[in-house]
N, C-alpha and C positions, 0 to 999 in steps of 0.2 A: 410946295405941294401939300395940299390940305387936303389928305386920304378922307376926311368924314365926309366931302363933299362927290365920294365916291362908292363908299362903304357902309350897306348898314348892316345892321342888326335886329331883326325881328320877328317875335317868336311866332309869329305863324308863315314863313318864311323858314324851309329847313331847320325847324324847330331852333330858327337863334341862329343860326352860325353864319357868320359873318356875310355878305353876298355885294357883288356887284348893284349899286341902287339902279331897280328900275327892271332888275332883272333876277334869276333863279339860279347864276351862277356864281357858284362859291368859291371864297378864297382859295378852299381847299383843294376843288376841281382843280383851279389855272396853276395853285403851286405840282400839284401833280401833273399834268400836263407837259411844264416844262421841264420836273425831274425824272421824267422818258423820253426827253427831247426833243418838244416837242417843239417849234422854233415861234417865234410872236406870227410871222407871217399867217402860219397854219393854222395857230389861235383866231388871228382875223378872221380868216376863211371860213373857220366853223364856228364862229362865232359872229358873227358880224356884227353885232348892239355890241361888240366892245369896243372899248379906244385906246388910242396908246395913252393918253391919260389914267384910264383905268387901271392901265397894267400897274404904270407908274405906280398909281398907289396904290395897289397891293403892297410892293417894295417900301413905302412911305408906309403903312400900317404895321409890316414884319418890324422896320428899325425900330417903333414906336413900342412893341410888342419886347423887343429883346431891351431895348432900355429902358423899361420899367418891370424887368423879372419878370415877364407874361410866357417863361417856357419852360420846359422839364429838363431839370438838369439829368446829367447822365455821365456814370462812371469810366474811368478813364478805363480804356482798353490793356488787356496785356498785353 
């Protein structure tokens, strides 16, 4: 899976931040979405211009993002 061929980046575009090509929905959005639970079905449904390719590479972009230090570390809890 080759996420560039999913994902762009451009700044008149949600000022940069990342998006589904072709569309206005951002990584940001769908990782939120399904960190409330929301399920891929539901994502279709109100989405429809997405694909399960798309999603995919969301996931292909985050691995890509954590194995090149693209995040904020954070202290270990007490």
């Amino acid at each position: 899976m080759n996420w560039k061929d999913h994902i762009v980046s451009d700044t008149e575009i949600l000022l940069g931040k990342p998006t589904i090509k072709g569309t206005r929905i951002s990584i940001e959005l769908i990782l939120d979405l399904l960190a409330n639970g929301w399920t891929e079905k539901k994502i279709f449904e109100s989405y429809p211009k997405l694909t399960e390719n798309d999603l995919k590479a969301v996931f292909a972009y985050l691995k890509d993002c954590i194995e090149n230090e693209l995040y904020f570390p954070f202290p270990k809890s007490a």
